[in-house]
N, C-alpha and C positions, 0 to 999 in steps of 0.2 A: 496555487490551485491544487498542488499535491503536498502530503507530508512523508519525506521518510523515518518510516518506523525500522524500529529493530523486533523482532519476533519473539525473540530472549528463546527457552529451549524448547518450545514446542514443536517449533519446526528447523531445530539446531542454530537458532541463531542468523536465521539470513535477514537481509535487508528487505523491505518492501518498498515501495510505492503506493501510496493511497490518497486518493481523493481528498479533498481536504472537506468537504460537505458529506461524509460519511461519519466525521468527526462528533460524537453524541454526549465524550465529557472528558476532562482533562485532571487526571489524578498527580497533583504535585507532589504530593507526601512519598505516595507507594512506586512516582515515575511512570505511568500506566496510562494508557490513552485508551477510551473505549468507543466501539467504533459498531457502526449500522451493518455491519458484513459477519459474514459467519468466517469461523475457523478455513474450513472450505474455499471458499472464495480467496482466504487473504493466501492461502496454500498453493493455491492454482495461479495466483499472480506469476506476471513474468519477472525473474529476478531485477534486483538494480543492482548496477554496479557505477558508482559513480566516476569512475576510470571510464567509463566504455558506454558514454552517453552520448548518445546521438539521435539524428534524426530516425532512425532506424529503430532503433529501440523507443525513444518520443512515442512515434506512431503505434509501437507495440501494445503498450500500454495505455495509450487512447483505445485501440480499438477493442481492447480488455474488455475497461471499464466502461465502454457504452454499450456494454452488452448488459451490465446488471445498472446503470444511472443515466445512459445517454449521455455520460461526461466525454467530450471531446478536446 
């Protein structure tokens, strides 16, 4: 239901979390994933760290994204 991306150097390279139905086209050539969210939005995400997943963070991130998809 989520995919993590990598930011590459717009916003230095962090990791995201994103819905997986914001997902709009899938560039194999260039590696690029193009997504229904503004810069904004993917910026204001709560980091991922896949060391330090939990229930706690889970919940962060649902209650992110039901604020711009109702994704829970």
């Amino acid at each position: 239901s989520y995919l993590v991306v990598d930011t590459g150097f717009w916003i230095f390279g962090k990791k995201r979390l994103i819905p997986a139905g914001v997902v709009s086209a899938v560039d194999h050539d260039s590696k690029s994933v193009h997504v229904n969210m503004t810069k904004e939005q993917i910026k204001s995400a709560p980091d991922y760290d896949r060391d330090d997943w939990n229930d706690q963070s889970r919940t962060r991130h649902s209650d992110y994204y039901a604020t711009y998809y109702g994704v829970r």
